[in-house]
N, C-alpha and C positions, 0 to 999 in steps of 0.2 A: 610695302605698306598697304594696308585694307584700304580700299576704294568704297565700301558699303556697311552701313550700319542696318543691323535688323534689330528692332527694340520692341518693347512692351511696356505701358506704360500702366505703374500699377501703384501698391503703397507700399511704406517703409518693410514693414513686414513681409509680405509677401515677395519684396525683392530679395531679401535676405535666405528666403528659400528657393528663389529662384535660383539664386547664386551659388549655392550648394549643388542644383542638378543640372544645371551650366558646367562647373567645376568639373561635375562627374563625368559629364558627354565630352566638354573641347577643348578641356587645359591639357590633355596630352598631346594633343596633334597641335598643340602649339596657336589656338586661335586666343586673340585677345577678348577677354569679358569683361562686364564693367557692370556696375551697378550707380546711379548720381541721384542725388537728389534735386530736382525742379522745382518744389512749391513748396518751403514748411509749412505755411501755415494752413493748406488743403491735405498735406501729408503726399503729395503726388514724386514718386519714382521714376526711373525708365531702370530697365534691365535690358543690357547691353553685348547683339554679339559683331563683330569686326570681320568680316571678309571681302574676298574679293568680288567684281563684279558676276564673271566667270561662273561663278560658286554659286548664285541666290536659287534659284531654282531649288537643286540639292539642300541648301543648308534652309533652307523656308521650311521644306518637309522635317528636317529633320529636328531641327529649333522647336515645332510645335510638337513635334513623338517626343520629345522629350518634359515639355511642359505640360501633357494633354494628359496626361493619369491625376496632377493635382492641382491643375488649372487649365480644365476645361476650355472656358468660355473666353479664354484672352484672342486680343486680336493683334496680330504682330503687323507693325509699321517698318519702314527703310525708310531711312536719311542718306544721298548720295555725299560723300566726305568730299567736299572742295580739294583741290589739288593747292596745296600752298605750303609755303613754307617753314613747317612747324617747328623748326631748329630758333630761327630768325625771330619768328612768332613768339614763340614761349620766352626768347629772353628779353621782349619788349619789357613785359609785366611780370619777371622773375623778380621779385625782391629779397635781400640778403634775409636767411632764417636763423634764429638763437637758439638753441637749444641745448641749456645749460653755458657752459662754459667758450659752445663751440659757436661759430658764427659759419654758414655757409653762405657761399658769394658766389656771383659768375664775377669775371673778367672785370667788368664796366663797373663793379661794387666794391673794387681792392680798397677804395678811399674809405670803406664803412666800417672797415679793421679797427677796434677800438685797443687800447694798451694790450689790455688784458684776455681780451679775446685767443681764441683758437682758430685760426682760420683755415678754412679749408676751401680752396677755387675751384668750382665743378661749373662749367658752360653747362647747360641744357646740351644732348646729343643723341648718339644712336643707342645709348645705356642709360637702364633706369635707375634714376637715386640723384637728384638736386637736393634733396635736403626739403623738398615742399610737401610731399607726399608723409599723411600721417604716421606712414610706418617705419621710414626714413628720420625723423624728427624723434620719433620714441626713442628707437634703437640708441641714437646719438646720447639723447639724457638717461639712459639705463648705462652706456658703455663708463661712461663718467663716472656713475654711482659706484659701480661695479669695481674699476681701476682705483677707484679711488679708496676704496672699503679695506681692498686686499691686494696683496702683492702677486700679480700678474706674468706670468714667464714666457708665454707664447702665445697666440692665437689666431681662430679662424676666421675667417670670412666670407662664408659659404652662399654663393648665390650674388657675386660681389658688385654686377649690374658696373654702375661707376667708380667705382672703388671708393667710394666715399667713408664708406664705415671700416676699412681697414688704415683707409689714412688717419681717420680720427683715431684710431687703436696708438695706431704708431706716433702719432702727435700728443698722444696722451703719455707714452713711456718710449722708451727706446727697446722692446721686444721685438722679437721677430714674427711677421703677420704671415700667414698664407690666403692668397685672397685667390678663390675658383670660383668661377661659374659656366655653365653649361651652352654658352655662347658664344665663340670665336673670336665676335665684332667684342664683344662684352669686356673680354679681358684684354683685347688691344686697346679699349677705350680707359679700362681700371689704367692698367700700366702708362699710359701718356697722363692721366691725371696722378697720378704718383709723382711721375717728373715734374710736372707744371707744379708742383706742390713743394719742390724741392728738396723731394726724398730721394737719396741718391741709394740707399743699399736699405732692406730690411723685410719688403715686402714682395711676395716671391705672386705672381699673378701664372696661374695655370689653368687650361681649360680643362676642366673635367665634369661629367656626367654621374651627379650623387656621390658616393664613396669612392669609384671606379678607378683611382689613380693612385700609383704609386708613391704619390706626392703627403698623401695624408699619411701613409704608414712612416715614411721618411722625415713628415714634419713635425707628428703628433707625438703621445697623444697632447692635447690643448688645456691649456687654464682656462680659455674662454675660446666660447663659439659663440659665433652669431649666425643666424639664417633669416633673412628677411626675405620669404619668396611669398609661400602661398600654403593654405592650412594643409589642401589633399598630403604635396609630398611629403610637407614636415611631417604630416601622421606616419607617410610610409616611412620614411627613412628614418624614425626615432629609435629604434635596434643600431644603426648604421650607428647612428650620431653620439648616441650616449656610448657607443662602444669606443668612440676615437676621444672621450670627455677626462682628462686627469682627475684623479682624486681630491676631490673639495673644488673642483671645478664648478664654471659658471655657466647659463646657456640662455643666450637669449634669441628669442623666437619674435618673428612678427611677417608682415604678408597677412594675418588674421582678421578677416571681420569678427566684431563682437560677437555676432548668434553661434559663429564656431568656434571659438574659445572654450569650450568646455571638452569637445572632443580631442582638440590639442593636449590641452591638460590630461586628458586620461590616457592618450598616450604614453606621453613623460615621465607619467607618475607610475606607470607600469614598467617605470627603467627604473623604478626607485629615485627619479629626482624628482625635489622636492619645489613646488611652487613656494617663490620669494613673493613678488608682487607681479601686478599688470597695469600698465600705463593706457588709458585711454587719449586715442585721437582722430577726432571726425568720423566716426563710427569703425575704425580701426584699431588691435590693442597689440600692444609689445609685450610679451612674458618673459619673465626672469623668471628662470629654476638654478639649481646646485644640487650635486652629489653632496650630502653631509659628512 
């Protein structure tokens, strides 16, 4: 876990491109970025990067080479990260989320299950995706739409974090899901929440790195993907992705800030899929495309 936040505090706008050449510099070596809003009504930002103590030195120099071509004059601050218990933490003030049909819960919210509800039990843990996160909450009210439109025969779950969105898939129909992601802990975490959910056979949890697995040629091609990671890979792996896509299939994308939304789309659209709609949530958007 990052011990050190290095930040810059600036406004909405400018974070938004800040986040773009963050993205560029330290979403491959794996550092966590962030962008939050502090103040509406002053319009005040912070743009956020996550390392370790070890690191500041190095990543100070390198945080401002990378901001200093078109943001000169900023001055980068550190926040030391309290050592605490962030599991424990986050599910004090975890409240159950709706999003459509589906109700997400931890443990301590099973009583919030309404008749009709879809539930799905994800604790807060070492995997991202509780259902609170705007891009989380989209995916869920697109997968609904989506299932619900058209007759659905398999699907992916790419990037599966807590396997939240492939339980929803499999709680929506009885299909078979393939749920990957590119993290070890990730897909141990997907797979015990599958059980806790009392899915006993359907969703097949594998580690793999983008396309790189014998699992996609073996489970595809799909009527529906989902990718909720982050704009950079979905741009790169949209050849990947549209090529594992069935015919009249559906794709939904998110991990998107809104400023990069357009570059998603022109991705996609150079696969010949066709933008459905886009879901906005807290300055994050979910995309629906299909092959026609």
């Amino acid at each position: 876990m990052s011990d050190l936040r290095l930040f810059v505090t600036t406004t909405e706008k400018q974070s938004e491109a800040m986040m773009d050449l963050m993205t560029e510099a330290f979403e491959d070596e794996g550092y966590a970025i962030a962008t939050m809003e502090m103040d509406e009504k002053n319009d005040i930002w912070e743009a956020s990067l996550y390392i370790d103590f070890d690191e500041e030195d190095d990543m100070r120099v390198r945080f401002a080479e990378v901001l200093a071509p078109h943001f000169p004059q900023v001055h980068i601050e550190r926040e030391i990260i309290p050592d605490v218990d962030w599991i424990a933490k986050s599910l004090e003030g975890l409240s159950p989320v709706r999003a459509g049909r589906f109700l997400v819960h931890g443990s301590h919210d099973r009583d919030k299950v309404r008749l009709n509800d879809i539930g799905i039990e994800i604790d807060a843990g070492q995997a991202f995706g509780t259902g609170h996160h705007g891009t989380t909450a989209g995916c869920l009210e697109v997968i609904e739409q989506v299932m619900r439109a058209r007759k659905i025969r398999n699907a992916l779950d790419l990037g599966t974090g807590s396997g939240v969105l492939a339980i929803a898939a499999r709680k929506l129909s009885p299909i078979p899901v393939l749920a990957t992601d590119i993290d070890p802990i990730a897909t141990r975490v997907a797979a015990e929440n599958v059980r806790r959910n009392g899915i006993a056979t359907g969703i097949t949890t594998v580690t793999a790195a983008g396309f790189h697995s014998p699992a996609f040629a073996a489970h595809g091609p799909f009527d529906l993907i989902i990718a909720n990671i982050l704009a950079r890979p979905l741009i790169k792996m949209a050849p990947q992705l549209a090529s594992h896509l069935a015919p009249g299939g559906s794709v939904i994308l998110s991990g998107i800030l809104a400023a990069q939304r357009w570059k998603v789309l022109s991705a996609y659209n150079s696969q010949r899929l066709r933008h459905v709609r886009t879901i906005w949530r807290n300055g994050w958007v979910t995309i629906h495309l299909d092959r026609p």
